[in-house]
C-alpha positions in Angstrom: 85.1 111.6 106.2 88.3 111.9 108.1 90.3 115.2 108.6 92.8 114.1 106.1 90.2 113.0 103.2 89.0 116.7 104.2 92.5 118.6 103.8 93.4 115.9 100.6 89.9 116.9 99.0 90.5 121.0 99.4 94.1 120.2 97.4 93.5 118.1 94.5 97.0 119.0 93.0 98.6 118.5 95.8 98.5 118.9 99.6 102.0 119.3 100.1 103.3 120.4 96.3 104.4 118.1 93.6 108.2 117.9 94.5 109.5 114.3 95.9 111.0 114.9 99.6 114.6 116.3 99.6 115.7 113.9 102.0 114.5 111.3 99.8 115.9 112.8 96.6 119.7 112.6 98.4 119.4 109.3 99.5 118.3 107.9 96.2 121.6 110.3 94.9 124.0 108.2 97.1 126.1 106.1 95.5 125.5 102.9 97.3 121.7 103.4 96.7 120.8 100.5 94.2 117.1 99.4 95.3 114.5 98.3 92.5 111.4 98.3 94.5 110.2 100.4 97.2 107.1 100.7 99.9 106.1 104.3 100.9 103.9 103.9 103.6 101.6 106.7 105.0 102.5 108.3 101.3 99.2 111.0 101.1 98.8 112.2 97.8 102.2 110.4 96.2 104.5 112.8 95.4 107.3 110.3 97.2 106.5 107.2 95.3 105.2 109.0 92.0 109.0 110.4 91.9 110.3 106.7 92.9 108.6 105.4 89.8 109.7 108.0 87.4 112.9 107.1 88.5 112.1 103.5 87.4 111.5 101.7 90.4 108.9 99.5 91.1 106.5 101.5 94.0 103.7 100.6 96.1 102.0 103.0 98.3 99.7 103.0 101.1 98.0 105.4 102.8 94.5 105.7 105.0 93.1 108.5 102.5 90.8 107.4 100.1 90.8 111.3 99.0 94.7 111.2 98.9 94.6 108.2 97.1 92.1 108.7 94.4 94.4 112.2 93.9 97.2 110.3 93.8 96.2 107.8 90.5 95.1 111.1 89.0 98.3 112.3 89.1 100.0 109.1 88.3 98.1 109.1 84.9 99.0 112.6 84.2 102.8 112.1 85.0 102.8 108.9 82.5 103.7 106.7 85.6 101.9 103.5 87.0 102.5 103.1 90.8 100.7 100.0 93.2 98.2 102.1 95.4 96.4 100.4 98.4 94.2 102.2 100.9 94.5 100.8 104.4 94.7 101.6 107.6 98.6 101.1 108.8 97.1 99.6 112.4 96.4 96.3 110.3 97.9 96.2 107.4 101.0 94.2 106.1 102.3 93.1 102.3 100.7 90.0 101.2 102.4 86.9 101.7 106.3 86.9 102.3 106.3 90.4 100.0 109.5 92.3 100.8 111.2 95.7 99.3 114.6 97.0 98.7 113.4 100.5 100.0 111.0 101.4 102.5 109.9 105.3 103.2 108.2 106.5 106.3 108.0 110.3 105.9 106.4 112.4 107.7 104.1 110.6 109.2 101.7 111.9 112.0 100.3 109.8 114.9 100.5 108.6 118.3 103.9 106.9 119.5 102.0 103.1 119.6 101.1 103.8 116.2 104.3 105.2 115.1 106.4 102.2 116.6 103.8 99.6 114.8 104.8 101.3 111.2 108.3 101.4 112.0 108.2 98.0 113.1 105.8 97.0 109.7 108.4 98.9 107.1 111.1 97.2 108.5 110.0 93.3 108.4 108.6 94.4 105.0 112.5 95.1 104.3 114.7 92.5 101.7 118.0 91.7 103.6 120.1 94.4 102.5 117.4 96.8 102.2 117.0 100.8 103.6 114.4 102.1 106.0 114.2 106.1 105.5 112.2 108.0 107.7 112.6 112.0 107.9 109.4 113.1 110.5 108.9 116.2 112.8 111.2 116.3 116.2 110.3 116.4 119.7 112.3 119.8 119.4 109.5 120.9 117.3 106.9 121.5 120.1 106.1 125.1 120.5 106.9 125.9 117.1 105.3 127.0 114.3 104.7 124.3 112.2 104.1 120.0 112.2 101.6 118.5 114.2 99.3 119.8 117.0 99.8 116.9 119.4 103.1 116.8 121.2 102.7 112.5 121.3 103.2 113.1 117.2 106.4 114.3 117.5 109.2 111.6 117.1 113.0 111.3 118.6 115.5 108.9 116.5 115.9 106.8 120.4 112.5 105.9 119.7 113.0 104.8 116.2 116.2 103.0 116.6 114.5 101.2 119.3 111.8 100.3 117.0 114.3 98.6 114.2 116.0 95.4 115.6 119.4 94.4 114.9 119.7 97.3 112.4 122.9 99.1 111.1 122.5 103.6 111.1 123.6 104.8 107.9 122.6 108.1 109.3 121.0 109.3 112.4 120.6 112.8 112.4 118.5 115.7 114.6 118.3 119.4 113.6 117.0 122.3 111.8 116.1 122.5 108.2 113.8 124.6 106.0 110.7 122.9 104.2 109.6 124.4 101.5 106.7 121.4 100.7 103.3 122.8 99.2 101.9 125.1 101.2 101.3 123.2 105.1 105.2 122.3 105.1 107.2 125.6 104.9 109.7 127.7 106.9 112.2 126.4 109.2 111.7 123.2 111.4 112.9 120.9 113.4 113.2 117.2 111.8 114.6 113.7 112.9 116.2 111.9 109.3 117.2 107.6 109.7 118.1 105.7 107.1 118.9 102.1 108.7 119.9 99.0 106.6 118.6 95.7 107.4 121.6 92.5 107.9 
């Protein structure tokens, strides 16, 4: 069992609270928001794409977890929702076919830079022309602080994500300090890259 299935299985109602992303609730307030389907990769127990669908758009997840996963379709039943959940590992997998989204959310994701880049790189050809990459993640800022991941090479800086996202347009590109309050593991005030990109 991996360390995630671990801290998903101690938190069966949630490992980081019930409450969608805030960064993710603004963005779908925008105005010029209008997508119908959406990919939340690396999603953990589905608070992101469970909100998504209540909202009435089409979702698919993915995540490694089996744990997270299997919490996640409990939760989905109980909130009256139905959301596309697929358990794979984001080193290999891609959408079926020529599959593409109107929305794709990387948030918060945790793992080394290679691994990062090859998400970044997945969510965005899994993009419709048109179509808005989000990704809100810890900074490189955040090292030495209480809080986000263990391993410095887990941090992220928004060079290293617009470097990832060819011939992209920056609808925002942002560094700073903001305060989670996210279940119990994401609280108290961090440091935080936010990108939202659209694709030509």
């Amino acid at each position: 069992m991996s360390h995630w299935d671990e801290k998903y299985g101690a938190a069966p109602d949630g490992l980081f609270g019930r409450e969608a992303n805030q960064y993710l609730r603004e963005i779908v307030a925008r105005s010029d928001f209008a997508a119908r389907s959406a990919l939340c990769l690396a999603d953990g127990d589905g608070r992101n794409s469970r909100w998504l669908a209540l909202k009435g758009i089409e979702t698919t997840a993915v995540d490694a977890s089996a744990v997270a996963t299997r919490n996640a379709l409990a939760l989905d039943e109980a909130s009256g929702v139905s959301v596309e959940r697929i358990v794979a590992d984001l080193e290999t997998w891609r959408p079926a076919g020529r599959r593409r989204y109107d929305a794709v959310l990387l948030m918060y994701f945790q793992g080394p830079t290679a691994l990062r880049r090859h998400a970044l790189r997945v969510g965005w050809d899994a993009l419709a022309p048109g179509g808005w990459l989000v990704v809100e993640a810890f900074a490189k800022a955040q090292e030495d602080r209480p809080g986000g991941p263990d391993t410095p090479d887990h941090l992220y800086d928004l060079g290293e994500i617009a470097a990832a996202l060819p011939g992209h347009r920056a609808l925002e590109s942002l560094a700073g300090r903001i305060r989670l309050d996210e279940g119990r593991r994401h609280q108290g005030e961090v440091e935080v890259v936010r990108f939202l990109a659209a694709k030509p």
